[in-house]
KOLLO-833050 format. One record per atom (N, C-alpha, C): residue number from 1; residue in three letters; atom name; x, y, z. Coordinates in nm, 4 decimals. Atoms other than C-alpha are relative to their C-alpha. Layout:
REM KOLLO-833050
NUM	ala	CA	X	Y	Z
...
//
This chain:
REM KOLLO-833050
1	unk	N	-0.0754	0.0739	0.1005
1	unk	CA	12.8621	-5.0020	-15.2593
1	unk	C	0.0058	0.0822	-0.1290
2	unk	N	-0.0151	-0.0195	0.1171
2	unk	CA	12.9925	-4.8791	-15.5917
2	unk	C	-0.0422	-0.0444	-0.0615
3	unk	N	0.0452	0.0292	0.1576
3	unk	CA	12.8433	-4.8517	-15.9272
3	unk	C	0.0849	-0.1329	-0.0731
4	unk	N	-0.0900	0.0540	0.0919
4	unk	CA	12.9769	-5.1424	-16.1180
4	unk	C	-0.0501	0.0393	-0.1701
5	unk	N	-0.0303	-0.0565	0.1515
5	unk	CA	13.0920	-5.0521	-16.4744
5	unk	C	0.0435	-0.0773	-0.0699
6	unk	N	-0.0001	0.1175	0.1698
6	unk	CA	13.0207	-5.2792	-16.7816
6	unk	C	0.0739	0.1143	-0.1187
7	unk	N	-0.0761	-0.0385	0.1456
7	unk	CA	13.2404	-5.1686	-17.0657
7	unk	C	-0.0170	-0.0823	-0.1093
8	unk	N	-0.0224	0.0525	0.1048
8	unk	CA	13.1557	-5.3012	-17.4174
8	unk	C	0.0813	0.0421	-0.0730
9	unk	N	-0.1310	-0.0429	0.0533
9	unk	CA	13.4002	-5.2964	-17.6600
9	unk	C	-0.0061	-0.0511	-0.1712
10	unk	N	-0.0189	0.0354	0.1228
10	unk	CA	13.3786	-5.3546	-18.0351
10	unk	C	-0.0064	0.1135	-0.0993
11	unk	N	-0.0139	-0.1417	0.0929
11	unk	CA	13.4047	-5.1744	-18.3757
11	unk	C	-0.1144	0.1031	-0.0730
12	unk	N	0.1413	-0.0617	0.0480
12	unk	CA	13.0514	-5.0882	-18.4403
12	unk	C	0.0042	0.0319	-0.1275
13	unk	N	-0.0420	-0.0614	-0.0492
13	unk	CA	13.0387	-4.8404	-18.5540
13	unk	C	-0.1724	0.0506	0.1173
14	unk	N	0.1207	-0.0748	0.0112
14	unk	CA	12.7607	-4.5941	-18.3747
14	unk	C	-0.0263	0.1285	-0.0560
15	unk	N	0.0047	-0.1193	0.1297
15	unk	CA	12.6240	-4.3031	-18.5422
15	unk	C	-0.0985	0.1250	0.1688
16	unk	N	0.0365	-0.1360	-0.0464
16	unk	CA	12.5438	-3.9471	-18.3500
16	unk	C	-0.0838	0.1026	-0.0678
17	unk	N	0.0691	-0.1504	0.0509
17	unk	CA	12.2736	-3.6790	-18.4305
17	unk	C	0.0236	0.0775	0.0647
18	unk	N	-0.0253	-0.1351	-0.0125
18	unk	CA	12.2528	-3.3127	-18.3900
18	unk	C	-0.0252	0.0361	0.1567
19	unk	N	-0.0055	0.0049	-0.1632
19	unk	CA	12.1210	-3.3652	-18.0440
19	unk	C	0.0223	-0.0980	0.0560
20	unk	N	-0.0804	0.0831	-0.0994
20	unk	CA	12.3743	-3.5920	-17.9233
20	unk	C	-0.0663	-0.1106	0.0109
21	unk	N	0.0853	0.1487	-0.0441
21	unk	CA	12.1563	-3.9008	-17.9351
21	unk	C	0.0363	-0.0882	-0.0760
22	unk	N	-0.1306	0.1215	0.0284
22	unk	CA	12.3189	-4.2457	-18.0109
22	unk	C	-0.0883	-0.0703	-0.1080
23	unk	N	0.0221	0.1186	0.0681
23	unk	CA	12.2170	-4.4833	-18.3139
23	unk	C	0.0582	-0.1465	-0.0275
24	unk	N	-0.0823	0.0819	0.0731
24	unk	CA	12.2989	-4.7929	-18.3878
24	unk	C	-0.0505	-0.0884	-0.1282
25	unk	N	0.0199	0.1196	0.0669
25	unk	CA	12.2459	-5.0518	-18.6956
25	unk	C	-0.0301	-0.1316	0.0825
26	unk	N	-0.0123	0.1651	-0.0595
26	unk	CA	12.3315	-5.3913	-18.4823
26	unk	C	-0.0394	0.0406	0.1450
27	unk	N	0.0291	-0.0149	-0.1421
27	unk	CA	12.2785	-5.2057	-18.1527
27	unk	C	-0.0833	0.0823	0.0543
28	unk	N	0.1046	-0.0414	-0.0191
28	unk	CA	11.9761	-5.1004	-17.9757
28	unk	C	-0.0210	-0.0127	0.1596
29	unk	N	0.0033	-0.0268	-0.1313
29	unk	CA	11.8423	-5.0587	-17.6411
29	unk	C	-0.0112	-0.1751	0.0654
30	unk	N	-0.0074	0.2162	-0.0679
30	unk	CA	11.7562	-5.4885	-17.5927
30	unk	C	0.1493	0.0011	0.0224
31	unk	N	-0.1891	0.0692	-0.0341
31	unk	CA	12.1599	-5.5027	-17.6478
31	unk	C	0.0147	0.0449	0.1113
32	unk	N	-0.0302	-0.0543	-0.0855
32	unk	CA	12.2166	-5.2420	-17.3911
32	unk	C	-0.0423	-0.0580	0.0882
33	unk	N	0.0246	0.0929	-0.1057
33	unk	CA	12.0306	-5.4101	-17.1543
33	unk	C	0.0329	-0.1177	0.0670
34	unk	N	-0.0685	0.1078	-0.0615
34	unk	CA	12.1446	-5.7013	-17.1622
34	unk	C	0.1122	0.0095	0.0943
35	unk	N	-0.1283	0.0080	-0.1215
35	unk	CA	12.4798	-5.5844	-17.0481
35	unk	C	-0.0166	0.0640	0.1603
36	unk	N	0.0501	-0.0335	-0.0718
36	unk	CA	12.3344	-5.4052	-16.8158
36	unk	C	-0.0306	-0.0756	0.1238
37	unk	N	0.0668	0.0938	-0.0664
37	unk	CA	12.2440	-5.7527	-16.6350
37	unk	C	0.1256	0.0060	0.0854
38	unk	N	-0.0779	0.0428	-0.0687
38	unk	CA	12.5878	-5.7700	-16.5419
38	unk	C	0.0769	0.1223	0.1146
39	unk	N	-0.0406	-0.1155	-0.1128
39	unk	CA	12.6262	-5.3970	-16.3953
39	unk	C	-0.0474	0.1308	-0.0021
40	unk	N	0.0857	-0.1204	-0.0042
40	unk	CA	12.4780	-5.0525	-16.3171
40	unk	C	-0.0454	0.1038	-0.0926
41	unk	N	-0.0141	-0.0578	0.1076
41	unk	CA	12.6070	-4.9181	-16.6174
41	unk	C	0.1057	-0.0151	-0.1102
42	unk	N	-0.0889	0.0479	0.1431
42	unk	CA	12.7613	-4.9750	-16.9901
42	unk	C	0.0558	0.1368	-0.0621
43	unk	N	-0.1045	-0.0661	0.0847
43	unk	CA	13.0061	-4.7447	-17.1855
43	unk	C	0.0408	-0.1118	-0.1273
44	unk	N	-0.0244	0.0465	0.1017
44	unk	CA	12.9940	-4.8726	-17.5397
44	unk	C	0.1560	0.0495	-0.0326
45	unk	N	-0.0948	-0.0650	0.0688
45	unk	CA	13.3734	-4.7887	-17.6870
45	unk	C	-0.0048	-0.0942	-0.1139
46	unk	N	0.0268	0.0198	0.1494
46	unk	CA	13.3546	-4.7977	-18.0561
46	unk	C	0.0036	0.1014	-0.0842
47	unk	N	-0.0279	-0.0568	0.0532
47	unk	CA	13.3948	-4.5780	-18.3696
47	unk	C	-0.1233	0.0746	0.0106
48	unk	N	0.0878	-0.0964	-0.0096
48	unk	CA	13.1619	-4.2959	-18.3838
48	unk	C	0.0018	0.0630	-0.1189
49	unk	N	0.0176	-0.0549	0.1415
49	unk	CA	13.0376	-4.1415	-18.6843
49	unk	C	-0.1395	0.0705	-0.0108
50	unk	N	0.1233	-0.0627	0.0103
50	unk	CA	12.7399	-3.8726	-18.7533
50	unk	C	-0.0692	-0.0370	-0.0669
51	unk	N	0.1347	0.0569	0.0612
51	unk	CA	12.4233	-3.9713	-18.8580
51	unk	C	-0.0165	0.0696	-0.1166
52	unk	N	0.0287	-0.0716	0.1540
52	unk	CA	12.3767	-3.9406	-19.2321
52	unk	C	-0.0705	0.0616	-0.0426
53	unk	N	0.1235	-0.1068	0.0379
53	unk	CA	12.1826	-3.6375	-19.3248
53	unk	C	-0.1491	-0.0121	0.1170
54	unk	N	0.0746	0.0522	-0.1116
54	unk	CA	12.0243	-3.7042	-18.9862
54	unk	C	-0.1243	-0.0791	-0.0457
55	unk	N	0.1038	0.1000	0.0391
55	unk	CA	11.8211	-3.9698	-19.1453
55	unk	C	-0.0280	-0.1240	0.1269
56	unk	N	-0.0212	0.1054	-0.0963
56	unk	CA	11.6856	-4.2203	-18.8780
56	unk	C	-0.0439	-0.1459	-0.0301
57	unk	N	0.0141	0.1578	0.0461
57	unk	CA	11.5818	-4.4877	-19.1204
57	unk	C	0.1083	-0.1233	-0.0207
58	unk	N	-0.0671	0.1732	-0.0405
58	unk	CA	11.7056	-4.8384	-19.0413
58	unk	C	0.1022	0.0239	0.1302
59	unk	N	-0.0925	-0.0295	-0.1466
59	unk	CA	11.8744	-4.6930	-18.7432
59	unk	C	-0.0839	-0.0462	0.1443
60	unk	N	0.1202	0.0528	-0.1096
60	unk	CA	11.7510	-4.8208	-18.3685
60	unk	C	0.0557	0.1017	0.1106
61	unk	N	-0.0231	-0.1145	-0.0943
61	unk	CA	11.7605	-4.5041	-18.1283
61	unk	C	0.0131	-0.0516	0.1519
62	unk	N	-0.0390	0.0175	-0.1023
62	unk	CA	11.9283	-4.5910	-17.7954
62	unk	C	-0.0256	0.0833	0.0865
63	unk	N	0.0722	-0.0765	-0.0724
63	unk	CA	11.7261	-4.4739	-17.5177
63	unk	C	0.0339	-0.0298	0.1271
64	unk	N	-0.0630	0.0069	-0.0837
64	unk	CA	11.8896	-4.6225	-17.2449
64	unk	C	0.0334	0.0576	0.0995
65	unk	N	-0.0279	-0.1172	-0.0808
65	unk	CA	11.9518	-4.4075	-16.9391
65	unk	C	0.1662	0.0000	0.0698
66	unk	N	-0.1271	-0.0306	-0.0376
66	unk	CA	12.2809	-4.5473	-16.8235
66	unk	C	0.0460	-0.0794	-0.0269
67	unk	N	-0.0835	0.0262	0.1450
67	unk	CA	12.4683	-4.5730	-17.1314
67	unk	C	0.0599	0.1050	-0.0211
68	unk	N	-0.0811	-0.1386	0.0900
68	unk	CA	12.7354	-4.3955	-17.2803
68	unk	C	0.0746	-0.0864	-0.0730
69	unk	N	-0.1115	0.0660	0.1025
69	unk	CA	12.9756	-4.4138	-17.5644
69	unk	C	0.1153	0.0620	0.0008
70	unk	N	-0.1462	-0.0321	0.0284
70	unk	CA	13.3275	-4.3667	-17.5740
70	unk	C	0.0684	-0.0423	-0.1269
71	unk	N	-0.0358	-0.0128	0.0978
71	unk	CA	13.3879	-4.2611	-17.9152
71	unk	C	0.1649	-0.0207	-0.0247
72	unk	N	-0.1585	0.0110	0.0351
72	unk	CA	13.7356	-4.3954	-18.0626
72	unk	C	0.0034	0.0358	-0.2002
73	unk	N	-0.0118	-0.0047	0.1304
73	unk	CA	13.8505	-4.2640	-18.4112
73	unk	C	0.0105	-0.1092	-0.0840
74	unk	N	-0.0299	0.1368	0.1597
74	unk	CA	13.8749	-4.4709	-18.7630
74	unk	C	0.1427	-0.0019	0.0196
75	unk	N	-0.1380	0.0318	0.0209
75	unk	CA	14.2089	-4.6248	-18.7635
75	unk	C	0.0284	-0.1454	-0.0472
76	unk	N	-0.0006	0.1234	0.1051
76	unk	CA	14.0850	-4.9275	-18.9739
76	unk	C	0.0444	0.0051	-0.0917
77	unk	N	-0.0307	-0.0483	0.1504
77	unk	CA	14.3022	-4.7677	-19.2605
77	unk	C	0.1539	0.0441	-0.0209
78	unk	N	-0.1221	-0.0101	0.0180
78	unk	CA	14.6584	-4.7729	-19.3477
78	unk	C	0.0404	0.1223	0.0362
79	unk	N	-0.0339	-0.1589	0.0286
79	unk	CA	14.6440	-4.3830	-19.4008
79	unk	C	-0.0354	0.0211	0.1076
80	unk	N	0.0787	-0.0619	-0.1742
80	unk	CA	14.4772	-4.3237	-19.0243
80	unk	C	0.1130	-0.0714	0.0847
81	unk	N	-0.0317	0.0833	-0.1178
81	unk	CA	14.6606	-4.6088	-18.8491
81	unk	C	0.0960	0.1116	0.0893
82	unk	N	-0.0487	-0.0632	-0.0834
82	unk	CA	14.8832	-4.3404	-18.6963
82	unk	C	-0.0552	0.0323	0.1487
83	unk	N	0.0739	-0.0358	-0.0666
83	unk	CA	14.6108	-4.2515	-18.4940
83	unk	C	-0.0057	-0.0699	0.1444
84	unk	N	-0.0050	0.1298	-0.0816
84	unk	CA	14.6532	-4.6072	-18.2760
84	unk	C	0.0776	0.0982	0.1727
85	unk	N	-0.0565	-0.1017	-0.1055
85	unk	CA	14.8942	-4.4229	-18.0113
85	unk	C	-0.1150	0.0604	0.1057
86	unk	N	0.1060	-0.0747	-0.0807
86	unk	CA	14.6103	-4.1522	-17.8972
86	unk	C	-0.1138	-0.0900	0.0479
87	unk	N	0.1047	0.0821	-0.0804
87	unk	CA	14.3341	-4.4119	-17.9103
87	unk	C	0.0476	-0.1539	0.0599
88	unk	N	-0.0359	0.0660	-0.1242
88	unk	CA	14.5294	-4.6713	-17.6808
88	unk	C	-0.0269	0.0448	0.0942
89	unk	N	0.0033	-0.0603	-0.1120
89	unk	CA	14.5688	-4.3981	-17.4376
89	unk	C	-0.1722	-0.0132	0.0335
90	unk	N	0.1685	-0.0840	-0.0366
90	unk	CA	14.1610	-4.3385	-17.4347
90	unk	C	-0.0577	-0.1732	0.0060
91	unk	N	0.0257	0.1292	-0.0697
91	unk	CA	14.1159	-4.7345	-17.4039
91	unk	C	0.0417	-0.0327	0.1228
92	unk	N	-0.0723	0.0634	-0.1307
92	unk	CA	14.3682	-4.7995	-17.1639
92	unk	C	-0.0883	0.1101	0.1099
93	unk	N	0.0750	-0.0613	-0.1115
93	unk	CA	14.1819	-4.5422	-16.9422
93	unk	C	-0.1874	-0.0455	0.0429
94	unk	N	0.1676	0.0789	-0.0354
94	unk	CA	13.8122	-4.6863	-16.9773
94	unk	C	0.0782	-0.1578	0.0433
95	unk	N	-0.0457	0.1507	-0.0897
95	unk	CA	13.9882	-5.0182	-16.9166
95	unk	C	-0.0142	0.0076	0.1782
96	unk	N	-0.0741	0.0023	-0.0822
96	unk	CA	14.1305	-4.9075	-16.6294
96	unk	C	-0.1295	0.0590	0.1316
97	unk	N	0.0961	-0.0394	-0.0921
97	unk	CA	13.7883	-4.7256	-16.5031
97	unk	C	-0.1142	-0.1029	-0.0034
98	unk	N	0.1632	0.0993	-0.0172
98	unk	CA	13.5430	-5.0444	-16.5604
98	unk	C	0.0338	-0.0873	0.0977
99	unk	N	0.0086	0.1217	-0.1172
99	unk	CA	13.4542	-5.3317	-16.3436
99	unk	C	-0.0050	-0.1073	-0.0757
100	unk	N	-0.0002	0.0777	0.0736
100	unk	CA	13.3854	-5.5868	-16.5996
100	unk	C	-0.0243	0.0365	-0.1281
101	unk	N	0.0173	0.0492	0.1758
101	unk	CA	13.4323	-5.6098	-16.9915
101	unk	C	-0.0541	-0.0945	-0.0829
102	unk	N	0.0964	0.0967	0.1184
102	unk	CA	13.2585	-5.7608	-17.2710
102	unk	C	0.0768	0.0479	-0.1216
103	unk	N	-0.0352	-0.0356	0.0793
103	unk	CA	13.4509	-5.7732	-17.5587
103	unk	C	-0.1038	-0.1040	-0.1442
104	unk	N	0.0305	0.0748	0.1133
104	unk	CA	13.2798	-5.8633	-17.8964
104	unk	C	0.0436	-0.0237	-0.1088
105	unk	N	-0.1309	0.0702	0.1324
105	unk	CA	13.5231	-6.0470	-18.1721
105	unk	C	-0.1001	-0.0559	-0.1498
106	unk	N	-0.1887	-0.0272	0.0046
106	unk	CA	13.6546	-6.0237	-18.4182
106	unk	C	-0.0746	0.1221	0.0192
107	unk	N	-0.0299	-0.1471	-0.0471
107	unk	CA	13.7494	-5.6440	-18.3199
107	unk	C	0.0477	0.0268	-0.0273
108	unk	N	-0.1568	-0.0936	-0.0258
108	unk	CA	14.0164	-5.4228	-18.3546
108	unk	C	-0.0076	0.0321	0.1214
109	unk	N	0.0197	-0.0636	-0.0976
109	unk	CA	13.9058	-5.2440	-18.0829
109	unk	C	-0.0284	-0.1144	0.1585
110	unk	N	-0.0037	0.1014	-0.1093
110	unk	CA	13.8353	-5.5746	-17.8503
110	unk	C	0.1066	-0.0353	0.0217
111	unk	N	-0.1705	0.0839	-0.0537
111	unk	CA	14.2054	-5.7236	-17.9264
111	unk	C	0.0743	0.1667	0.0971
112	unk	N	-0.0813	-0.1076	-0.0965
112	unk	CA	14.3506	-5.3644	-17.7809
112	unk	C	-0.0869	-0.0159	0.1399
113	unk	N	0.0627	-0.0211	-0.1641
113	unk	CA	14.0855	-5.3565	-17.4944
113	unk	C	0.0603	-0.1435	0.0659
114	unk	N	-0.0601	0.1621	-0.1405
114	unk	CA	14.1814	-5.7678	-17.3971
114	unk	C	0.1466	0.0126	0.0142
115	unk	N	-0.1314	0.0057	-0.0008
115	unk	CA	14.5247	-5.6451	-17.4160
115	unk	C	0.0294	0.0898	0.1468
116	unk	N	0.0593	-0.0944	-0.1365
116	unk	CA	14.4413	-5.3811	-17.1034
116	unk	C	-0.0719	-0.0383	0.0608
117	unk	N	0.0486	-0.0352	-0.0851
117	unk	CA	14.2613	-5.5365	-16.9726
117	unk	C	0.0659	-0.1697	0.0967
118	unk	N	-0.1237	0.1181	-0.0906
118	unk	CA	14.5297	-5.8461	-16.8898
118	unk	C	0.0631	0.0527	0.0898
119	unk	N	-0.0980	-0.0592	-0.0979
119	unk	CA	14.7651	-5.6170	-16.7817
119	unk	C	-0.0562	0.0743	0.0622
120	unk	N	0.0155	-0.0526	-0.1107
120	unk	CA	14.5459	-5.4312	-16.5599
120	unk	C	-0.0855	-0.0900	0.1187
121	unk	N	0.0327	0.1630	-0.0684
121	unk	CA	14.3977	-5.8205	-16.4379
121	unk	C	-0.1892	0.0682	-0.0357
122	unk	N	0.1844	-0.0019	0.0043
122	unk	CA	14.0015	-5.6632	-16.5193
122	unk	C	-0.0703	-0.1095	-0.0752
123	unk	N	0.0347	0.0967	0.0434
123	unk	CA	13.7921	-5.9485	-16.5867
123	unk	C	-0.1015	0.0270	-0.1165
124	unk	N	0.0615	0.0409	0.1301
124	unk	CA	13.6516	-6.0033	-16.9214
124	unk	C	-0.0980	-0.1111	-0.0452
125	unk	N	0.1363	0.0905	0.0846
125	unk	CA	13.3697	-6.1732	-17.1399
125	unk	C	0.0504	0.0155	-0.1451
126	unk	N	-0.0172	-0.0318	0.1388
126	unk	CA	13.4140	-6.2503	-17.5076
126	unk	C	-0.0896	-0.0877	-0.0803
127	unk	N	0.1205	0.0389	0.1385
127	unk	CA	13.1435	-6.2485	-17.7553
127	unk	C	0.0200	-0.0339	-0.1147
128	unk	N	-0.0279	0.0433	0.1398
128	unk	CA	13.2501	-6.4375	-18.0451
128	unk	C	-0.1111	-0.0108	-0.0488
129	unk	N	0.0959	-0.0235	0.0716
129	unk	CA	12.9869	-6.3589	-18.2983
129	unk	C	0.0340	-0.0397	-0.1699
130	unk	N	0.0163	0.0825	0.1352
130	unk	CA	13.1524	-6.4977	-18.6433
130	unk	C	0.1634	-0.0165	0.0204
131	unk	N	-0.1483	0.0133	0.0291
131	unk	CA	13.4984	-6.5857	-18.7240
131	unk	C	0.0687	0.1112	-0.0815
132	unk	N	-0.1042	-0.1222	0.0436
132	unk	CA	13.7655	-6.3058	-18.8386
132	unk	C	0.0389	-0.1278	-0.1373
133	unk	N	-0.0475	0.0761	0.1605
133	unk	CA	13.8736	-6.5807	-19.1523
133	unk	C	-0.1139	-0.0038	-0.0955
134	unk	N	0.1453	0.0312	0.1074
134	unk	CA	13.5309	-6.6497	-19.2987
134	unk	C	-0.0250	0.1613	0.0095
135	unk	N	0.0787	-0.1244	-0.0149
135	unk	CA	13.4317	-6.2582	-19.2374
135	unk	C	0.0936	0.0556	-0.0856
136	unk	N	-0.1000	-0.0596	0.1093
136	unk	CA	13.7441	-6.1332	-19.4626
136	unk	C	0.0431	-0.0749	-0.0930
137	unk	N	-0.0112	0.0938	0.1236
137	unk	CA	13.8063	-6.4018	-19.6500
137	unk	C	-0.1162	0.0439	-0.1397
138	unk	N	0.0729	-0.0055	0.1253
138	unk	CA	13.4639	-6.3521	-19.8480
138	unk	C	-0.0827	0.1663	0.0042
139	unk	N	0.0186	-0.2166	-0.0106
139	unk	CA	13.4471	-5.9367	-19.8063
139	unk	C	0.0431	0.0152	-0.0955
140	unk	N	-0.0842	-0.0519	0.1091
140	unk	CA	13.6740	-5.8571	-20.0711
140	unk	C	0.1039	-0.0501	-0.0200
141	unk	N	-0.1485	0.0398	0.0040
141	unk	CA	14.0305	-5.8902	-20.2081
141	unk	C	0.0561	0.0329	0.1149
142	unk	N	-0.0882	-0.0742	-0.0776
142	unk	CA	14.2006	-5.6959	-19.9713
142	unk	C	-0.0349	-0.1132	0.1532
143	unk	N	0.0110	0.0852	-0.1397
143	unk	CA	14.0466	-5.9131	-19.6488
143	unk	C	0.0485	-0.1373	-0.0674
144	unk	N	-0.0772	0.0987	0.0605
144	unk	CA	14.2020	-6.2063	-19.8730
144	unk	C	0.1307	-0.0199	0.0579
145	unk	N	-0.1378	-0.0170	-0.0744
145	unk	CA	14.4928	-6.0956	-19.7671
145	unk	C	0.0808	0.0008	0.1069
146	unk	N	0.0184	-0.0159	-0.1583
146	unk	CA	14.4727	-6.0388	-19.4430
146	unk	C	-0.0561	-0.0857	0.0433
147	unk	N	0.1360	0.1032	-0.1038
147	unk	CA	14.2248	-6.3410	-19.3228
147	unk	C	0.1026	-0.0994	0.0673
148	unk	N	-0.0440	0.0866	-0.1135
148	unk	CA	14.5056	-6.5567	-19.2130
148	unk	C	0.0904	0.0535	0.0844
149	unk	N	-0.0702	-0.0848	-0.1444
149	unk	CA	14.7085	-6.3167	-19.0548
149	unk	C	-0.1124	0.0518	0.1393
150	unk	N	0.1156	-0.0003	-0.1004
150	unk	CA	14.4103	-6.2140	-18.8749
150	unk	C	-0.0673	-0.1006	0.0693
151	unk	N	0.0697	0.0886	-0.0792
151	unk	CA	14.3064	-6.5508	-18.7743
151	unk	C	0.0816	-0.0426	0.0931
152	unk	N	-0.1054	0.0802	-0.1109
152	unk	CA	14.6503	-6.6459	-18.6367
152	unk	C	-0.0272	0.1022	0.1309
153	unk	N	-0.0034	-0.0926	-0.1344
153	unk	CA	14.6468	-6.3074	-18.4058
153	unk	C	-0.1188	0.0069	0.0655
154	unk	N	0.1029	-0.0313	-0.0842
154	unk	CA	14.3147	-6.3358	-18.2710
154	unk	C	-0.0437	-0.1344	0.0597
155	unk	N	0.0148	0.1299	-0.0665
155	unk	CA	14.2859	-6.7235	-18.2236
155	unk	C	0.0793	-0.0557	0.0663
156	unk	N	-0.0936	0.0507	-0.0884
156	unk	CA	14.6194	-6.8089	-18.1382
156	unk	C	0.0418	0.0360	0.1085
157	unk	N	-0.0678	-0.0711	-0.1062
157	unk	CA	14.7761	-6.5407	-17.9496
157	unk	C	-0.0580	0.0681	0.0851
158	unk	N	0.1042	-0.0719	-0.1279
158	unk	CA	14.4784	-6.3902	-17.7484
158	unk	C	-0.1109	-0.1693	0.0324
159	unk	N	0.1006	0.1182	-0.0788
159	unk	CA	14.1897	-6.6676	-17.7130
159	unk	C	0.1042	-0.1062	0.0068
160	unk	N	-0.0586	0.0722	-0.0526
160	unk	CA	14.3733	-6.9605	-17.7142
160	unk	C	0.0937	-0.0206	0.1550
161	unk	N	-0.1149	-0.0045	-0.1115
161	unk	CA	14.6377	-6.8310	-17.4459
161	unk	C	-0.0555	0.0212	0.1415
162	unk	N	0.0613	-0.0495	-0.1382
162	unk	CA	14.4110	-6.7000	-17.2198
162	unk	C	-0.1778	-0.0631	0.0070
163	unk	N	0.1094	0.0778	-0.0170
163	unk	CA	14.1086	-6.9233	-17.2164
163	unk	C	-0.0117	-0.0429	0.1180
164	unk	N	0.0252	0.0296	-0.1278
164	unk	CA	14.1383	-6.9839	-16.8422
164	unk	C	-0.0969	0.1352	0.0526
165	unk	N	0.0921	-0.0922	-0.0430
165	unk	CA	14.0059	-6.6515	-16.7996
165	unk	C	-0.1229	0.0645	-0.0673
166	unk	N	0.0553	-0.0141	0.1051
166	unk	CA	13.7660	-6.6154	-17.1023
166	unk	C	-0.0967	-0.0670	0.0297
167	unk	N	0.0985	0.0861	0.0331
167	unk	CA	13.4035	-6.6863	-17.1413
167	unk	C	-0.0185	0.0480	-0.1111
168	unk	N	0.0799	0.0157	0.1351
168	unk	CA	13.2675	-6.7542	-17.4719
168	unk	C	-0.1106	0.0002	-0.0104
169	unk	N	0.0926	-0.0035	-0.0263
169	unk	CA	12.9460	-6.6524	-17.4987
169	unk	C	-0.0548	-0.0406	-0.1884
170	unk	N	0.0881	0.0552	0.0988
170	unk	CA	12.7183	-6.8387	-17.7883
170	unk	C	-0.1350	0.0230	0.0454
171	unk	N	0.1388	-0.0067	0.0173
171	unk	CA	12.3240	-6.8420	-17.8626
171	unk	C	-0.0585	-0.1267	0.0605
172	unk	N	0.0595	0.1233	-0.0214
172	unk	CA	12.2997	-7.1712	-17.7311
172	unk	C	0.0282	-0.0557	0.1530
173	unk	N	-0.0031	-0.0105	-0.1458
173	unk	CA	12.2800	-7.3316	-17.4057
173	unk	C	0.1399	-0.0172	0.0638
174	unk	N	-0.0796	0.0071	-0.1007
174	unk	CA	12.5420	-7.3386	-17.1361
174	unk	C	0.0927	-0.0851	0.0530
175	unk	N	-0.0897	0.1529	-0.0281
175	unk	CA	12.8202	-7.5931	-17.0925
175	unk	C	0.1399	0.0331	0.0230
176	unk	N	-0.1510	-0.0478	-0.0465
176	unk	CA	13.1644	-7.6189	-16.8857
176	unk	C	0.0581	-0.0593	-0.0703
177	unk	N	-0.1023	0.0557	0.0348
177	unk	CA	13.4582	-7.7204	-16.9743
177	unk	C	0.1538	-0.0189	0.1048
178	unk	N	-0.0804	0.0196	-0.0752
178	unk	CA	13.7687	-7.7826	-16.7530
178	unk	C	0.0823	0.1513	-0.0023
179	unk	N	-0.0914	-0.1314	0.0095
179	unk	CA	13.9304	-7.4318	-16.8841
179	unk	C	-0.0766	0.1586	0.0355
180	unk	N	0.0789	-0.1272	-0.0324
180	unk	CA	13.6448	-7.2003	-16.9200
180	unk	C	-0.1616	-0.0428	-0.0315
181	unk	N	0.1607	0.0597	0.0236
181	unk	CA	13.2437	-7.1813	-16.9392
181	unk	C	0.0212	0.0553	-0.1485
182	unk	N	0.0455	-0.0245	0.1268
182	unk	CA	13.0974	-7.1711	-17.2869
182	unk	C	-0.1467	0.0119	-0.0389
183	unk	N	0.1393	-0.0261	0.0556
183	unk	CA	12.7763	-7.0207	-17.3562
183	unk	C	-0.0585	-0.0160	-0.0924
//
């Protein structure tokens, strides 16, 4: 039997030292594992960025053995967004090579992966972890601006529509619903 292949998917970012070894802030080897529960091996895709003056304080060194990251550029930025094009192509291909997804919202990088991974039918998980309105709303001006455009495109036109195939995974216990489970 084949390896099955967990793909996570959010904007992290993670951070890289000099010998190639992965950090994260929010993500650490417990996270990795977890996904892990659901298959042989995880491919984080997320922004990648070098470790600051290879400092490893407040960082949690991912030791993991079968883990990888599939670095996607910054294109959180008016002046980058060009960039979107090349890193579709380099999603739509980890899409297209996993077995199951985990996307964690809000994203940038989750709404393009649940968008690949409809049209290639790969089944998905989605980790809602705070709301995209309350998370830009009280960031700054600029997410002011943006918080209800961002809430319509990520509540209306992705979860809402496709909640037959969607689990919601929460901290709390376990309960169906007629459309989808809710963790």
């Amino acid at each position: 039997m084949a390896d099955k292949k967990v793909l996570f998917a959010h904007d992290g970012p993670i951070y890289i030292d000099n010998q190639n070894r992965y950090y994260g802030v929010h993500y650490n080897d417990e996270l990795v594992n977890r996904y892990l529960l659901l298959g042989d091996s995880v491919s984080f895709i997320t922004r990648i960025y070098p470790l600051p003056q290879n400092n490893t304080s407040g960082f949690s060194l991912i030791s993991v053995t079968n883990f990888n990251v599939i670095g996607i550029d910054n294109f959180k930025n008016i002046s980058v967004y060009y960039k979107i094009i090349k890193i579709s192509s380099i999603i739509e291909k980890a899409v297209i090579d996993s077995d199951i997804i985990v996307l964690r919202y809000p994203s940038a990088i989750g709404l393009i992966v649940m968008k690949f991974a409809i049209k290639h039918n790969k089944p998905f998980i989605v980790e809602l972890v705070s709301c995209v309105y309350d998370a830009l709303w009280n960031y700054n001006w600029k997410g002011k601006i943006i918080a209800y455009y961002k809430y319509y495109k990520y509540y209306d036109k992705y979860l809402i529509c496709y909640t037959t195939k969607v689990i919601i995974l929460f901290l709390r216990g376990l309960k169906e619903t007629s459309q989808c489970l809710i963790a």
